[in-house]
C-alpha positions as CSV (number, residue, x, y, z in Angstrom):
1,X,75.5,-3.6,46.5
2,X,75.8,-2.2,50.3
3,X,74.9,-5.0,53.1
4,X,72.4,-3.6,55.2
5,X,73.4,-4.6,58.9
6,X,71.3,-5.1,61.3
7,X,70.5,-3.4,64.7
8,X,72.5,-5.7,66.6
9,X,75.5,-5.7,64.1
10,X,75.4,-1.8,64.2
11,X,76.0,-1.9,67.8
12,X,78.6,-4.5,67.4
13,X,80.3,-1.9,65.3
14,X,79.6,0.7,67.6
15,X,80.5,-0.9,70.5
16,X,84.1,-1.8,69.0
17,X,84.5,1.9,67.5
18,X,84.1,3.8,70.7
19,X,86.4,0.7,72.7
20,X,88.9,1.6,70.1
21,X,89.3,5.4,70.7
22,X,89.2,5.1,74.3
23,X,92.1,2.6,74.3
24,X,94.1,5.2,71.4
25,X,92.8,8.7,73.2
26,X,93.1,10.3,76.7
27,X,92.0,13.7,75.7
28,X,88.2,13.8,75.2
29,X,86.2,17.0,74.1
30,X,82.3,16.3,75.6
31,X,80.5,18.6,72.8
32,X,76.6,20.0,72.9
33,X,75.5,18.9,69.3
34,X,72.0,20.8,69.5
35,X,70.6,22.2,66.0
36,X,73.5,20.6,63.8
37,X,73.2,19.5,61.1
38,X,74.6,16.7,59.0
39,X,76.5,18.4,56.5
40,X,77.7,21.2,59.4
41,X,79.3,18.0,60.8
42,X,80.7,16.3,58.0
43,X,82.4,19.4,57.6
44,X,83.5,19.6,61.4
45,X,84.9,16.1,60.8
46,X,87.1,17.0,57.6
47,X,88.4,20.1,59.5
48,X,89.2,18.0,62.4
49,X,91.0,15.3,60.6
50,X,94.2,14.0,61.4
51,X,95.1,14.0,64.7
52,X,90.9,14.5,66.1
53,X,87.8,11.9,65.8
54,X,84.1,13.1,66.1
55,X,81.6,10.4,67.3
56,X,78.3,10.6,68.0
57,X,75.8,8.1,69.3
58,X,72.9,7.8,71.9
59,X,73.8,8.5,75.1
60,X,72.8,5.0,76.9
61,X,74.8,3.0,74.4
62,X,78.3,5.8,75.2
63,X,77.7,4.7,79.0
64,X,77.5,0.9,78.0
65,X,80.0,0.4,75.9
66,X,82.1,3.3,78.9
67,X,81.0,0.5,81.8
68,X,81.9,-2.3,79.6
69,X,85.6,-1.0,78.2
70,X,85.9,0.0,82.5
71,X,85.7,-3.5,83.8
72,X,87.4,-4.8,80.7
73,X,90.2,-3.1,81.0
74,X,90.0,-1.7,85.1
75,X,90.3,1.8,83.9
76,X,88.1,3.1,86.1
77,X,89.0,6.9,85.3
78,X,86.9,6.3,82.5
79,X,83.8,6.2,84.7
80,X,83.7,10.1,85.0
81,X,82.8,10.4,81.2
82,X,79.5,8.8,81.9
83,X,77.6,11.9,83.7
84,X,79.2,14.4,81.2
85,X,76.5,12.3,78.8
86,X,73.8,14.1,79.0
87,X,71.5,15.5,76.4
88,X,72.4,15.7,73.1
89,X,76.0,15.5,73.1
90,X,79.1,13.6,71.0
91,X,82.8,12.8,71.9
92,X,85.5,14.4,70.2
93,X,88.7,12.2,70.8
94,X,92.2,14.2,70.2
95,X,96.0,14.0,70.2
96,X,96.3,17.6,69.7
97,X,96.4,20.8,71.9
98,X,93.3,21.4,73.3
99,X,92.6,24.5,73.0
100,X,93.9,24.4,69.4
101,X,91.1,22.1,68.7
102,X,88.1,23.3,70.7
103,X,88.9,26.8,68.7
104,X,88.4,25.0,65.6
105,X,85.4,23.1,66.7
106,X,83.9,26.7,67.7
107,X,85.0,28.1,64.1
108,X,82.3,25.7,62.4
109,X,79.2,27.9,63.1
110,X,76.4,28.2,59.9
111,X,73.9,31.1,60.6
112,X,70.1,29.5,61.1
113,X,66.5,31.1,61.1
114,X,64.5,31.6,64.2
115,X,61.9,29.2,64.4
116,X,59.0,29.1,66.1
117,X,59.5,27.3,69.5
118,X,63.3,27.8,69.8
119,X,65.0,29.4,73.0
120,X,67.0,32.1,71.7
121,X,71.0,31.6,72.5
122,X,71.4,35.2,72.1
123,X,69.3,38.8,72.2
124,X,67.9,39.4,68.9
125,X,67.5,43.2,67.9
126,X,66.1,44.7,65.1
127,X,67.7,47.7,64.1
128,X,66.2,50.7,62.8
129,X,66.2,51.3,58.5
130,X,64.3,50.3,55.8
131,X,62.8,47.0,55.6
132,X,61.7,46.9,51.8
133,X,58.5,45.9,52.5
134,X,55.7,47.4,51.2
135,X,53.3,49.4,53.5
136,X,50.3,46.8,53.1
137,X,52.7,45.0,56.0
138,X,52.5,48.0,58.1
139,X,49.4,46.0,60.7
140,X,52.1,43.6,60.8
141,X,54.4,45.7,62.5
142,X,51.7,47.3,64.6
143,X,50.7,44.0,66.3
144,X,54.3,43.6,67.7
145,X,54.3,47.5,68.2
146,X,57.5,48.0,65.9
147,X,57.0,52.3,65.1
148,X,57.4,52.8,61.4
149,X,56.5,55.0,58.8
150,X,56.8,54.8,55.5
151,X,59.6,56.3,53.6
152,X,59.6,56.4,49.5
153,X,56.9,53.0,49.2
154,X,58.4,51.2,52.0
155,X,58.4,50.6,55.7
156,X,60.6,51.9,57.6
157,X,61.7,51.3,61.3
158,X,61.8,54.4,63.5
159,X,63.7,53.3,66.3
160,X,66.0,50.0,67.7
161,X,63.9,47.1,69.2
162,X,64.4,44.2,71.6
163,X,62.9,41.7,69.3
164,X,63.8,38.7,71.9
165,X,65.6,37.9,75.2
166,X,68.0,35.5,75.4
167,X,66.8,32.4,77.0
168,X,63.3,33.4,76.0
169,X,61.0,30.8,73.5
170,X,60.6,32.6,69.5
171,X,57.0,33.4,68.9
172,X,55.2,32.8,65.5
173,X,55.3,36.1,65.3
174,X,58.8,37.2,66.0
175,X,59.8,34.7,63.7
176,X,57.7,35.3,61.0
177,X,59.1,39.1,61.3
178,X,62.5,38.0,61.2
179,X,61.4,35.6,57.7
180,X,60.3,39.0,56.0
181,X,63.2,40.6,56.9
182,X,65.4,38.0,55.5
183,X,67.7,38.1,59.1
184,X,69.1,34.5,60.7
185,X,70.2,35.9,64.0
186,X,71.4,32.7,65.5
187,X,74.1,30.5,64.8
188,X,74.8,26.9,66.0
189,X,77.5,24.8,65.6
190,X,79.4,22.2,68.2
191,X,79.7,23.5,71.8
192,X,82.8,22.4,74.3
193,X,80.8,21.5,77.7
194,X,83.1,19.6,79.2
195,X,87.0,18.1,78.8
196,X,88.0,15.2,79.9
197,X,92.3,14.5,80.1
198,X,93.4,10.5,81.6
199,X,90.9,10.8,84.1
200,X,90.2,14.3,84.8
201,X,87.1,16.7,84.3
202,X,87.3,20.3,83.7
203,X,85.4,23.0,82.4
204,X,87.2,24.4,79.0
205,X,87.5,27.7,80.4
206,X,90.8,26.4,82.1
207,X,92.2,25.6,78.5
208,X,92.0,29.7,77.9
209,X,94.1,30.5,81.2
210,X,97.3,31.9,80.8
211,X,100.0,32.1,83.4
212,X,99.0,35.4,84.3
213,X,96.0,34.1,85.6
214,X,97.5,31.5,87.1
215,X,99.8,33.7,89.1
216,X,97.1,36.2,90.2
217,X,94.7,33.5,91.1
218,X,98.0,31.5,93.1
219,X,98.5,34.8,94.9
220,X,94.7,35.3,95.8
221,X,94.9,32.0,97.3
222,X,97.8,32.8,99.3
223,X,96.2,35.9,100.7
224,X,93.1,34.0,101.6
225,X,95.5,31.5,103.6
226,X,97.2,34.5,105.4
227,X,94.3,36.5,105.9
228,X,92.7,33.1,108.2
229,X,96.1,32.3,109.6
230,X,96.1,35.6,111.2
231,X,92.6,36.0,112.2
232,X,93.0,32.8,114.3
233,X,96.5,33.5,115.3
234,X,97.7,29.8,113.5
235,X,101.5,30.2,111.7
236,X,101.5,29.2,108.5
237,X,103.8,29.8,105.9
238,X,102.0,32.6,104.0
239,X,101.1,34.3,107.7
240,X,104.7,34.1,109.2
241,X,106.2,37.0,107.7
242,X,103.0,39.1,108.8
243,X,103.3,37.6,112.3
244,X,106.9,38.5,112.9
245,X,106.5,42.0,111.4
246,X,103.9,42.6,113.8
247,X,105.4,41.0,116.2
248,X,108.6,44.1,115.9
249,X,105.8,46.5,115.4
250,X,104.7,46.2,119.2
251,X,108.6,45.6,120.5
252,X,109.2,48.7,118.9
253,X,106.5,50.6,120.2
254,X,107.1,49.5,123.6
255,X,111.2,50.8,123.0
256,X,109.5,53.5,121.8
257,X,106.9,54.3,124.9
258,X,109.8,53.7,127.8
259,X,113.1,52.7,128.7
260,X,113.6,49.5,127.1
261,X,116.0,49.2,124.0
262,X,117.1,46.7,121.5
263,X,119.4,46.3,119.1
264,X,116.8,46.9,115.7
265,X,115.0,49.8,117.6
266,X,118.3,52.2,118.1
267,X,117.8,53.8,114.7
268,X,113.9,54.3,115.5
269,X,114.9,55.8,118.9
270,X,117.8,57.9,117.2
271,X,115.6,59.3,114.6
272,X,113.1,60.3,117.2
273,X,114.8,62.4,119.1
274,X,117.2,64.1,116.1
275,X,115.4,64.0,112.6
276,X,118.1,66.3,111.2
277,X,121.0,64.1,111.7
278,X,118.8,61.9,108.5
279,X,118.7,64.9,106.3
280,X,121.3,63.6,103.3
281,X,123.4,66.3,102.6
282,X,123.1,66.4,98.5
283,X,120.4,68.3,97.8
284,X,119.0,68.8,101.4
285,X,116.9,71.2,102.7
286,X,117.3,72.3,105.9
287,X,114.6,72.0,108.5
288,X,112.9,75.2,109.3
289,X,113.7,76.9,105.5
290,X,111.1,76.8,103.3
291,X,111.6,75.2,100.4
292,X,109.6,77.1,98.2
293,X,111.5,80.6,98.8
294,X,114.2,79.8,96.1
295,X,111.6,79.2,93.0
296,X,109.6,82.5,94.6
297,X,112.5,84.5,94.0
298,X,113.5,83.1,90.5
299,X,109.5,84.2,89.4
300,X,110.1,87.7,91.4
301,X,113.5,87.9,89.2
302,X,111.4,87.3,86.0
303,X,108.9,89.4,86.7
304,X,111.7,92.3,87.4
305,X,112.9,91.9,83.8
306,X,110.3,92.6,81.4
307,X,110.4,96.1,83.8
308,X,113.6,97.2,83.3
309,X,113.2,96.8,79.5
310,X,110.3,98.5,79.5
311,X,112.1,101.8,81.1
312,X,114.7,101.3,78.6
313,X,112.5,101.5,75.8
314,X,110.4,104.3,77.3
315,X,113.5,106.5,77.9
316,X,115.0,106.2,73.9
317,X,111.3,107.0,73.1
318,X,111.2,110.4,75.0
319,X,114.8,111.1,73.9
320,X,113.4,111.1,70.3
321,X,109.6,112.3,70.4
């Protein structure tokens, strides 16, 4: 026969569960637990096992037992858990890859009714076809004004309609509908909020980044940085090539406007007053020759062809009419 524990005993228990995992784990998953169920996360916790823990609890004793493991053991880090706790959350502690595990956490989702009161995660749609109902249910329709007719017995729905907005409450109505119609348009299951890694706290969109993104966001930043540098005239590393390059811009178009010369601008100056002397010699084009005249007489050559034949054939023709 099972001991029943008492209140204080199961916080005892509690207390040295959650002291245990945050001496044994450094990776923490902060997970939104709203509309799961206990069997959906008995079988989160058999997906996750072996190298993951789930653990739920209420969120004041989390922070206790958090502000009690803190000054017991000076791991203050620890302290940036306690406003991820908010809501109706759990802790999923992991050795793994991250975003190996959030995926699997995400992959336990169980379909679930609308019911009245719910905000909608999602827009619900009803599509147009027939429902199977019989056309006593047609008023039914009309108070949410859903078009139908009816089509061999049964109602039928004309056209698509925006059932409900996402973010919006679920009527009696709606839901009622979406009851006769047998449809579960949401799904819930375990939602990565927040990730916490030996002290840090990130949003798990960073865990899907790839080093694409981290090279394109790198050189954004780097272009912000020259982009200031340069409107306040301040060198900087990323500015300094722009500043010197400008810098031989106006040198050079100061060589360029009088007497002065350096050593960089004597091409510039060269090319200015001869451009010919730049023309490469393979496959060149002379200046002043239009380059299109050689393909103009090619198609003037075809054209002369077909011609010739054509007198040709006319001539043995007349030679034998």
């Amino acid at each position: 026969m099972a001991v029943k524990l008492t209140k204080m005993q199961k916080k005892v228990n509690y207390d040295a569960k959650l002291s245990k995992f945050l001496d044994h784990y450094t990776q923490i998953l902060v997970v939104g637990a709203d509309n799961v169920g206990s069997n959906q996360l008995q079988n989160i916790r058999h997906g996750l096992r072996g190298e993951s823990v789930v653990l739920m609890g209420k969120n004041t004793m989390m922070k206790r037992t958090i502000r009690m493991h803190a000054e017991k053991t000076g791991n203050k880090n620890i302290l940036n858990l306690i406003p991820l706790l908010v809501g109706n959350v759990g802790l999923v502690f992991t050795k793994g890859d991250l975003k190996e595990v959030s995926e699997v956490v995400a992959k336990y989702k169980v379909a679930a009714p609308a019911r009245v009161g719910l905000i909608a995660p999602i827009d619900v749609v009803v599509p147009p076809g027939n429902t199977g109902l019989d056309p006593s249910q047609t008023s039914f329709f009309q108070v949410l004004n859903i078009p139908t007719k009816i089509n061999k017995g049964t109602v039928e729905i004309v056209t698509p309609v925006d059932l409900i907005k996402q973010g919006e409450k679920v009527g009696s109505s709606e839901a009622a509908l979406l009851t006769k119609l047998g449809r579960k348009p949401f799904s819930y299951g375990l939602i990565v909020q927040s990730v916490y890694e030996n002290g840090s706290v990130f949003s798990p969109e960073v865990l899907y980044l790839t080093e694409d993104d981290l090279a394109d966001k790198f050189a954004n930043g780097v272009a912000q940085v020259a982009a200031f540098s340069l409107a306040v005239n301040y060198p900087s590393l990323a500015a300094s090539p722009h500043m010197i390059i400008n810098g031989y811009k106006n040198l050079l178009s100061l060589a360029v406007a009088t007497d002065y010369s350096f050593k960089h601008a004597e091409k510039v100056e060269e090319y200015l007053k001869d451009p010919s002397k730049f023309v490469s010699v393979a496959g060149a084009v002379p200046v002043g020759v239009d380059s299109s005249a050689p393909a103009a007489a090619e198609k003037d050559e075809k054209k002369e062809e077909p011609e010739e034949s054509s007198e040709e054939e006319g001539g043995l023709m007349g030679l034998f009419d």
